[in-house]
Each structure stands twice: as structure tokens, then as C-alpha cells.
C-alpha positions as CSV (number, residue, x, y, z in Angstrom):
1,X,-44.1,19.2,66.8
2,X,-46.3,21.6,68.0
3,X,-45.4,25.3,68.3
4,X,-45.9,26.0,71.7
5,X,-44.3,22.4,72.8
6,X,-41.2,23.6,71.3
7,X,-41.3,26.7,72.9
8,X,-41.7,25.1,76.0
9,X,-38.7,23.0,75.5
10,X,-36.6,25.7,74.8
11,X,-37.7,27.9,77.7
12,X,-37.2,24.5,80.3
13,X,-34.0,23.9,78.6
14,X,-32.9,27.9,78.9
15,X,-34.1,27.8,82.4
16,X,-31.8,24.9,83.8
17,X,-28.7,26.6,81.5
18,X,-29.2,29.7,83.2
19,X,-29.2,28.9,86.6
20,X,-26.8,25.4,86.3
21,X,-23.8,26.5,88.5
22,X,-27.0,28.1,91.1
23,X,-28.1,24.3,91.0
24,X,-24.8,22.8,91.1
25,X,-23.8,24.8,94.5
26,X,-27.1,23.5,95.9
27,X,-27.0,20.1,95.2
28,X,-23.0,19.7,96.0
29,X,-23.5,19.8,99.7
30,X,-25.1,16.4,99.6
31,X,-24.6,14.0,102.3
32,X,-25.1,10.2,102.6
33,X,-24.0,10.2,106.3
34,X,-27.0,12.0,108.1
35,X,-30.0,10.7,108.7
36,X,-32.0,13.7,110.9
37,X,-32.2,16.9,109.2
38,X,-33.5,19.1,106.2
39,X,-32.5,19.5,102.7
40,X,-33.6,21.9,100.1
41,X,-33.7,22.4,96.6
42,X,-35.1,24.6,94.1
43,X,-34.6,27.0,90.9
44,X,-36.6,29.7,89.0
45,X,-38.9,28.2,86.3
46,X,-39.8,30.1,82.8
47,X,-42.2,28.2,80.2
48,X,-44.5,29.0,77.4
49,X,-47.6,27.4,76.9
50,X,-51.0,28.6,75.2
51,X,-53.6,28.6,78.0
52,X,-50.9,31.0,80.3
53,X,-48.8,32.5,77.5
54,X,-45.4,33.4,79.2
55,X,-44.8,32.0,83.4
56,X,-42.6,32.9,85.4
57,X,-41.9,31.6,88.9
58,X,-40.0,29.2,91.3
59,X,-40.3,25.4,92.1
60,X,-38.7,23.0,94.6
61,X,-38.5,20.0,96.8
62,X,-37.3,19.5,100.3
63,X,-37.0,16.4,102.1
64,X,-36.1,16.4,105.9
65,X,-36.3,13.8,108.9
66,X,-37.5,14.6,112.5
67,X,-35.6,11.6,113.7
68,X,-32.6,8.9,113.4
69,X,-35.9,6.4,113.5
70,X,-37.3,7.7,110.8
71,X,-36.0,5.5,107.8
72,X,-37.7,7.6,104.9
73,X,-37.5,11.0,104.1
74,X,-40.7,13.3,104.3
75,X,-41.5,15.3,101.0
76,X,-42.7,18.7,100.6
77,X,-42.9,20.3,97.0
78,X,-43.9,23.4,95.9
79,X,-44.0,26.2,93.1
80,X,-45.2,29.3,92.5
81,X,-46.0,30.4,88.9
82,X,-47.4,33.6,87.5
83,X,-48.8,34.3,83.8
84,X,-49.2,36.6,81.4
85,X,-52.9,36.1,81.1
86,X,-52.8,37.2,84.8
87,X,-53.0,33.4,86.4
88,X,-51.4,32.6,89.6
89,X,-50.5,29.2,90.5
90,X,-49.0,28.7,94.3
91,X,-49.4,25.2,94.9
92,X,-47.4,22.9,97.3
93,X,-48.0,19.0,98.2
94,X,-46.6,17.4,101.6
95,X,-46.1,13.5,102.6
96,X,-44.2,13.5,106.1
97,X,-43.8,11.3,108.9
98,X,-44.2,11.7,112.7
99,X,-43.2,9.8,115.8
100,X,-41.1,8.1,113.8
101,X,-43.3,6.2,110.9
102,X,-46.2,6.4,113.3
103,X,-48.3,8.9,111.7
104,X,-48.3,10.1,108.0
105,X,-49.8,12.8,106.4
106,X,-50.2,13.3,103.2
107,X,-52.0,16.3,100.6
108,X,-51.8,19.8,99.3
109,X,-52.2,23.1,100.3
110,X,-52.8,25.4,97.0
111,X,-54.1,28.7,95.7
112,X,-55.0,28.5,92.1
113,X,-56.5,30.7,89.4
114,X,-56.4,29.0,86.5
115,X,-57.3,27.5,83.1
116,X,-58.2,24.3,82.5
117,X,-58.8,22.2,79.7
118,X,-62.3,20.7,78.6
119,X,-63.4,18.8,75.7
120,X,-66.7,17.5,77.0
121,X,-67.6,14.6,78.8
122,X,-66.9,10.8,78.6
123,X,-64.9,9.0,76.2
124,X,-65.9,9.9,72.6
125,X,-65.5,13.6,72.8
126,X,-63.8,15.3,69.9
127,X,-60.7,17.0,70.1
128,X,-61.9,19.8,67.8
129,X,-64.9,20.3,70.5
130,X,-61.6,21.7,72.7
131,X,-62.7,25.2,75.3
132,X,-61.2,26.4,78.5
133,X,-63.0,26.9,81.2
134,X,-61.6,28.9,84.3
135,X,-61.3,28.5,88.1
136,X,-59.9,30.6,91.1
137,X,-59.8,28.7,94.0
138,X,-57.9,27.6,97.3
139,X,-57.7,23.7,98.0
140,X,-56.8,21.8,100.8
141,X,-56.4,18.3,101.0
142,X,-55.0,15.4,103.4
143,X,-55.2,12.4,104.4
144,X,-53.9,11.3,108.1
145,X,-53.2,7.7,108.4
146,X,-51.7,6.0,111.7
147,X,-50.0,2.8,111.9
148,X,-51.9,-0.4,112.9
149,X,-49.2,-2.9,111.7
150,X,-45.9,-2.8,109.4
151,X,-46.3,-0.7,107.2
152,X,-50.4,-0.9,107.1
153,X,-51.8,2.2,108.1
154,X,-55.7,3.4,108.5
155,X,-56.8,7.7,108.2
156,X,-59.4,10.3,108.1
157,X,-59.5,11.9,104.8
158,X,-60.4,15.7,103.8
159,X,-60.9,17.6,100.8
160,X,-61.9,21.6,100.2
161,X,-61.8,23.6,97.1
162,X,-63.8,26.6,97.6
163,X,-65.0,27.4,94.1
164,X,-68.1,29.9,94.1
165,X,-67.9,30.3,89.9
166,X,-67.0,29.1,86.9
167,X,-65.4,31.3,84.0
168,X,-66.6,29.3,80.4
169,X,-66.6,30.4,76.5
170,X,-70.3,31.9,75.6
171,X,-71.7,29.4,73.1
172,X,-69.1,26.7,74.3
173,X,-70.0,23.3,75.4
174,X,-70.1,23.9,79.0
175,X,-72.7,27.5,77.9
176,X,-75.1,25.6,76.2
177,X,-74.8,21.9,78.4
178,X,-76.6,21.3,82.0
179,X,-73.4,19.9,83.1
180,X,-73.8,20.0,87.3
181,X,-71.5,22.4,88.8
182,X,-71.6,24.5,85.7
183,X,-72.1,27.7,88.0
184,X,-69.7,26.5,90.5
185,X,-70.1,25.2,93.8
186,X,-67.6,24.3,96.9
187,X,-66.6,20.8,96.9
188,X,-65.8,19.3,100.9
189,X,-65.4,15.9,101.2
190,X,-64.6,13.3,104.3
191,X,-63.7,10.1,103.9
192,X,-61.3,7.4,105.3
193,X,-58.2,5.4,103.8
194,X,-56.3,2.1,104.3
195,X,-53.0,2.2,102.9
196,X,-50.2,0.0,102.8
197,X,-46.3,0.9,102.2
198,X,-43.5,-0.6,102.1
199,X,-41.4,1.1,99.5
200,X,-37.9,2.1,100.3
201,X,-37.9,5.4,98.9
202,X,-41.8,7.7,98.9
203,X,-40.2,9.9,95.7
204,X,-38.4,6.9,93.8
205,X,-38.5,3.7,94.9
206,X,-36.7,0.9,94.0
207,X,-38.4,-1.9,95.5
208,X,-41.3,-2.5,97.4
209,X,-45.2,-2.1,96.8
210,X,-47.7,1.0,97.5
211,X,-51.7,0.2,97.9
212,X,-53.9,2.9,98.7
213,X,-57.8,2.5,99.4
214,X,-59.7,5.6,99.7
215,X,-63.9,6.9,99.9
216,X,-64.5,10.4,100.2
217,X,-68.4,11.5,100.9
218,X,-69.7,14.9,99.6
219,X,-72.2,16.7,101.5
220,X,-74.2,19.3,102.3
221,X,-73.5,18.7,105.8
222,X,-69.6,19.4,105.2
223,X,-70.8,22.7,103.6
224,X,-70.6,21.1,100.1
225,X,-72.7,22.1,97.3
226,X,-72.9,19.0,96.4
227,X,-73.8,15.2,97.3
228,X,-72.0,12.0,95.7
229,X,-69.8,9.6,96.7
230,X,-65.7,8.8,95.4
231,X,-64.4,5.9,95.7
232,X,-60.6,5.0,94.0
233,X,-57.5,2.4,94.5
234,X,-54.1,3.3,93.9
235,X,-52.0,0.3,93.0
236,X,-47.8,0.7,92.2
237,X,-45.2,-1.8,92.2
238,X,-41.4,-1.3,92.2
239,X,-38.6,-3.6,91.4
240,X,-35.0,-3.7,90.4
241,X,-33.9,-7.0,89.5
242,X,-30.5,-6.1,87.5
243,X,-27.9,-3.9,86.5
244,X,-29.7,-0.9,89.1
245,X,-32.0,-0.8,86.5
246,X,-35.8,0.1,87.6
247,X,-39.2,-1.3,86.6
248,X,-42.0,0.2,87.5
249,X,-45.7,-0.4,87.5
250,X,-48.8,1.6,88.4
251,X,-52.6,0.6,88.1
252,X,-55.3,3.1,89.3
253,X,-59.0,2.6,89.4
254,X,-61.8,4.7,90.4
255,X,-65.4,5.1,90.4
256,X,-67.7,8.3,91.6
257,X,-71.5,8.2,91.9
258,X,-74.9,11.1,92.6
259,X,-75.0,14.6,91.8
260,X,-70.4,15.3,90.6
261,X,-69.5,18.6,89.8
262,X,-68.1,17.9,85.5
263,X,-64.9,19.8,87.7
264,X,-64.2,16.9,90.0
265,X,-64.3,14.4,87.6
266,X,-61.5,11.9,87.3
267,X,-59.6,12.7,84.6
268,X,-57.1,11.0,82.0
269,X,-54.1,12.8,80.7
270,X,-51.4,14.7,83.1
271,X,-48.1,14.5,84.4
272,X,-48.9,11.8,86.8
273,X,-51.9,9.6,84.6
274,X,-51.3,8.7,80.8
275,X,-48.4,11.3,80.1
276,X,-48.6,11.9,76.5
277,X,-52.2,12.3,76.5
278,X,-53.0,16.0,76.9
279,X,-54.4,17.8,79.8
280,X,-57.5,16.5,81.0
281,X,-58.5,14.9,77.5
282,X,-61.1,12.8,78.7
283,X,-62.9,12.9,82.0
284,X,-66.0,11.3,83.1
285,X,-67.4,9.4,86.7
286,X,-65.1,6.4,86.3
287,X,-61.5,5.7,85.4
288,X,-59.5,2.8,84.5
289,X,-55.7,3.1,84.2
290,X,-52.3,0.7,83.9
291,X,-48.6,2.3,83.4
292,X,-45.1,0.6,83.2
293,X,-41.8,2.8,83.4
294,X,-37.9,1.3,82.7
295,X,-36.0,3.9,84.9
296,X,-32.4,3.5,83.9
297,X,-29.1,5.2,85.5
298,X,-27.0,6.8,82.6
299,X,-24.9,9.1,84.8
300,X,-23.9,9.6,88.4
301,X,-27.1,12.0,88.5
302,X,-28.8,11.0,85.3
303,X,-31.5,8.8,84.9
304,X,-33.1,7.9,81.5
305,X,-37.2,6.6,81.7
306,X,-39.1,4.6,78.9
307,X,-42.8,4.4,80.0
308,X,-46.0,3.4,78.4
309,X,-49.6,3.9,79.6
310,X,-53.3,2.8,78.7
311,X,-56.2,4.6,80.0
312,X,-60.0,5.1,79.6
313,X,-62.9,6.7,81.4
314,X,-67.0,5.8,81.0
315,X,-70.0,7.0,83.4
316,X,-69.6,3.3,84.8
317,X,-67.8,0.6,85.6
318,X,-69.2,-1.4,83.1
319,X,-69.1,1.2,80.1
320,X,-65.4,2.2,81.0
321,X,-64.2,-1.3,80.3
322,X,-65.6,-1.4,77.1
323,X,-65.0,1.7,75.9
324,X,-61.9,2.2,73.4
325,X,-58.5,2.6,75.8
326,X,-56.1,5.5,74.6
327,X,-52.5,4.5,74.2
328,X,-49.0,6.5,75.2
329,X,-45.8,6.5,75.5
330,X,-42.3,8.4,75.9
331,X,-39.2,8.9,77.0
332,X,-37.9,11.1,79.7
333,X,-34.7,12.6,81.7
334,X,-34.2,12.7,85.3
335,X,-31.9,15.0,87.6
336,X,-30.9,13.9,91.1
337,X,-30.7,16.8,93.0
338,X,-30.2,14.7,96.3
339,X,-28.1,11.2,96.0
340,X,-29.7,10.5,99.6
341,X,-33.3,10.9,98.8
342,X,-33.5,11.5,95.5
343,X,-35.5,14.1,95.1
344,X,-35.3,15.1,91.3
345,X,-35.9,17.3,88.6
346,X,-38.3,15.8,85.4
347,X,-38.3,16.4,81.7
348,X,-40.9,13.9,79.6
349,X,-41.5,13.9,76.4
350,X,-44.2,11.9,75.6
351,X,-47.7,11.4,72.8
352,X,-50.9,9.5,72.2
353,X,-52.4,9.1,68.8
354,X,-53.2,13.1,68.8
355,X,-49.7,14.1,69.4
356,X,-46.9,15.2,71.5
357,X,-46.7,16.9,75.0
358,X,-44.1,17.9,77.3
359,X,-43.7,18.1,81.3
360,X,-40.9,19.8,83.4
361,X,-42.0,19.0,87.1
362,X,-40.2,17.8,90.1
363,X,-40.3,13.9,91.4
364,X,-41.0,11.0,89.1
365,X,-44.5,10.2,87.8
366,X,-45.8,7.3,90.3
């Protein structure tokens, strides 16, 4: 196990020690009674990892209703994390309701400046090849669907991250390529969704199915640097046929075409896609991906989760399915901080063929 993975452990594991009884007296005052109000949790955060050295900061969730009608909860979760290499991280992500189930809006509203991984482009890259390149930016991002029938809803989509420059090694990949974007550029993108959603729970369902369509045009005409066209599918099914025990199943497809910024690129390997894989390992126009998670109760508050995942990216559709698909796996611990909604704390352990890697977030993966 790598160095800085256990350090990270420790510093997650010291963290939640620390501030338990802090945690406890939030999470006690739980109620499975009422349906309209606001709930919030959250508690300080201290990790180690190479790109940032020490962080320090703060994360949470809260989960409110505007109304009795309103059968799920709406979601914001945020954080706010400075480094020792002088990065600041303040980054929050919303999915609420209004007029009942009516309306839905989901994104992110974040601040970053950052470092991110980059090992080159497409699906052969060499993991010795590995640079950081950094980015200082503010992003927004929604989507604003409205109900047409059930649970099938149609939206306007936006994105904006206003990067004017990009921070790479001299005599690194990204110094000596032509990679577009490599002296930044803002990305702003419109688009539309369809999306359909009948879960019983948006942070951890239990049954039901979520489908999500989405095209996003870059322009110059939206004030983008940039012009090329995104295009993805979002596919997860949830079902719990015995013993409260959880199966879960996420597939995710997409496919980007013109002039993309190598920044924007769909990527494989986070918290959310191929956990185990590291950050951003492979990145490229198009992506292909399939995950299954067992989510099993252990404790009143305790949940344990065995996943697998098999990914792969190619600069087209037909290249990414016969490229070579990287494998992971992993095991992982859940904390209900709210019985009602479940909002939750998340510790994964999880590796591909190159290794291990850790995440301590908030909400489960898909």
C-alpha cells in the first residue's frame, strides 16, 4: 500500500475519532415523523495526499423539503478544503425539487484551484508518463428539468468554467503536445436533457430506475473558446429483492465530437466512475462504463458495499469498444447520518491492476 494512501487513511480515520460525539449530537435529533423541513450535517475533514500535501477544511450534506407533497428529499452537499500547496477547493452540488416534484434542478456551484492528474490522452498511455497540470477556476452547472409525465421530465442545460490558463510541467507532455486547450480557454455549453426518475430515494435508493439523456453544444456564441458537441447517457438501476440487502447497477456512455479542450474530456477513474482506478487515469472523446455495488446493512447505521467496475475510453465509438477495458473493484463503509434520508458519510477502498486508492466523500457512488 502506497504511502500517501495510508496516510490518508489514518488522517480520515483521526478525523471521524476526533469529532465522533460532535457527529453523534448531530445525527441524534433524527426524525422519521416529518416530512417538510431541513436537516444538516457535517464535520471538519483533514487528509494527506501528494498533489495537495496536508487539507484542511469542512464537508456536509443537507437534505430539506419545501412541502408535505414533496415525497423525496432535495440534496445539497458541499466542502471546503484548503492545502498546503496553497489550493483551495470550495465546491458544493444541489438536486432539489419545487412545486412539489414539478421542477428539478440539478448541478454545482464551485470555486477551484487545483491539480489535476494527466497521463496523456486515450487508452494506452503509460502510467510512468504521469504530470500535473493546474487549473483555477469557478464552475457553474445545472440542468432544469420540468415534469411532462410521472416521473419523465424535459430541461435546459448549462455549463461555465471560466478557465483563462493552464499551469503544466516544462518538458511534460502537455509542453511539448498541441493538445487543444493547452493555453486554456472558457468552456460554456447549452444543451437540453430528458430524464426519467422513479427511485425512492435521489442519495441511496433502494428500488427504482434513473435514465438521464443529455447534449451540451459549445460555442463561440455562448462566449466559449471553443466549438464541439457532448453527448452522454446515464443509466442506474436499484433493487432490493432480500434480506434489505441492495443491488445496484450503473451503465454510462458518452461521446464528444470538434475542436474539446484535453480538460473537458470524459474521464475514467474517480469517486463516482471506476473507483479503484486513479484520478483521471485515462481520458479521451468517448467513454464506455458498467458498475455493480452489493450494499449491505451491518448495523443500525452501518452499511458494508462490494462493487466492481469495467471501463474504457477511445477517440470514438468504435475504437472505445475495442480497446482493452480496465478492471476494479473494492469494498467500502457507509455512515447514516440521517435514518430518514440517508444522507451518509463514505470510506472506499478500492484498486485496478496498478494499485490501491482511497475515497472519504459524502453520498454513495451512483
Amino acid at each position: 500500500m502506497q504511502k500517501s494512501l495510508f496516510l490518508t487513511y489514518i488522517f480520515s480515520f483521526f478525523t471521524v475519532v476526533c469529532f465522533g460525539n460532535s457527529l453523534k449530537e448531530a445525527v441524534i435529533v433524527d426524525s422519521t415523523k416529518i416530512e417538510k423541513g431541513f436537516d444538516l450535517k457535517y464535520l471538519p475533514v483533514i487528509y494527506y495526499l501528494p498533489e495537495t500535501s496536508f487539507a484542511f477544511g469542512a464537508a456536509g450534506v443537507a437534505t430539506f423539503r419545501f412541502s408535505n407533497q414533496q415525497k423525496r428529499a432535495s440534496v445539497i452537499q458541499f466542502a471546503g478544503l484548503y492545502t498546503l500547496k496553497r489550493q483551495l477547493i470550495l465546491s458544493s452540488s444541489f438536486d432539489f425539487f419545487a412545486k412539489g416534484e414539478d421542477w428539478r434542478f440539478i448541478g454545482e456551484l464551485s470555486y477551484y484551484n487545483y491539480f489535476y492528474n494527466f497521463y496523456g490522452i486515450g487508452k494506452e498511455t503509460k502510467k510512468e508518463n504521469f504530470e500535473r497540470f493546474k487549473l483555477s477556476y469557478p464552475r457553474f452547472r445545472v440542468g432544469a428539468y420540468k415534469k411532462v409525465k410521472e416521473e419523465l421530465k424535459v430541461g435546459l442545460l448549462y455549463q461555465f468554467e471560466g478557465i483563462t490558463s493552464v499551469g503544466y510541467e516544462k518538458g511534460g507532455l502537455i509542453d511539448k503536445s498541441d493538445y487543444v486547450g493547452k493555453e486554456g480557454g472558457i468552456i460554456s455549453n447549452l444543451g437540453f436533457g430528458v430524464l426519467y426518475d422513479n427511485r425512492d430515494n435521489i442519495i441511496s435508493a433502494r428500488e427504482g430506475s434513473f435514465v438521464e439523456f443529455q447534449y451540451h453544444k459549445s460555442n463561440k456564441i455562448f462566449l466559449s473558446a471553443f466549438n464541439y458537441h457532448r453527448l452522454s447517457a446515464d443509466y442506474r438501476y436499484y433493487m432490493t429483492p432480500f434480506s434489505n440487502i441492495t443491488f445496484a447497477a450503473n451503465v454510462y456512455a458518452g461521446h464528444m465530437y470538434g475542436t474539446v479542450p484535453f480538460y473537458d474530456m470524459f474521464a475514467i477513474g474517480s469517486d463516482s466512475h471506476a473507483r479503484g482506478t486513479s484520478d483521471r487515469r485515462f481520458k479521451d472523446k468517448t467513454v464506455m462504463l458498467a458498475q455493480l455495488e452489493a450494499r449491505i446493512p451491518i448495523h443500525t447505521r452501518v452499511r458494508l458495499n462490494a462493487f466492481v467496475s469495467t471501463a474504457s475510453v477511445g477517440n470514438g465509438i468504435v475504437s472505445t469498444f475495442k480497446n482493452r477495458y480496465t478492471k476494479s473493484y473494492g469494498l467500502g463503509l457507509r455512515y447514516i447520518l440521517n435514518k430518514k434520508d440517508l444522507s451518509m458519510l463514505r470510506v472506499d477502498l478500492a484498486r485496478d491492476r496498478e494499485g490501491f486508492n482511497f475515497y472519504f466523500t459524502a453520498g454513495e457512488a451512483f
